[in-house]
Phi, psi and omega in degrees: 000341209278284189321330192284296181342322181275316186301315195311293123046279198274357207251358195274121182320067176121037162225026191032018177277009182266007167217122181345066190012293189288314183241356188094312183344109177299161188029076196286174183203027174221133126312122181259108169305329221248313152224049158067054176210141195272170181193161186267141184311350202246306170277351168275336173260013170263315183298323179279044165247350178257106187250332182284345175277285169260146178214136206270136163213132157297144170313303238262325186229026173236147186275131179242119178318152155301353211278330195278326162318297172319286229270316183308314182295323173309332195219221198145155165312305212296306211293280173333294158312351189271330181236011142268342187235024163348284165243063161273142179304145169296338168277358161316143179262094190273154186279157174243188209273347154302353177262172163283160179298000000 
């Protein structure tokens, strides 16, 4: 139940999650649980290189607490950004999933 729920999630309609928070990638299958954004295997493994920040699960292949489930659904790509990327410059360059690491 855990898993559909989460797809069900990332695939849900005005919450950007149908793409990789961080590069754009469609259809991402990894999570930053700790902040409450999907991401694509190519930013999960930059994010577990981040451990005080983020810490990482596949939808598909890891067991998700319900609680951790909870805090994903409360929050989301559109939800993050808004509030990490509050004040990024508009000429900031954000990276896409075509770039190099």
């Amino acid at each position: 139940m855990g898993r559909a729920l989460l797809l069900e999630l990332q695939r849900a309609a005005g919450t950007g999650n149908d793409r990789c928070a961080d590069c754009g990638e469609p259809d991402p299958e990894w999570a930053s649980y700790k902040l409450g954004i999907f991401i694509c295997l190519n930013c999960s493994g930059i994010h577990r290189n981040l451990p005080g920040i983020s810490k990482v699960k596949s939808l598909r292949l890891d067991f998700w607490e319900s609680s951790l489930i909870e805090f994903m659904k409360n929050h989301g790509n559109l939800c993050a950004k808004a509030k990490y990327e509050a004040k990024v410059p508009p000429y900031y360059y954000i990276p896409r999933a075509c770039d190099c690491l």
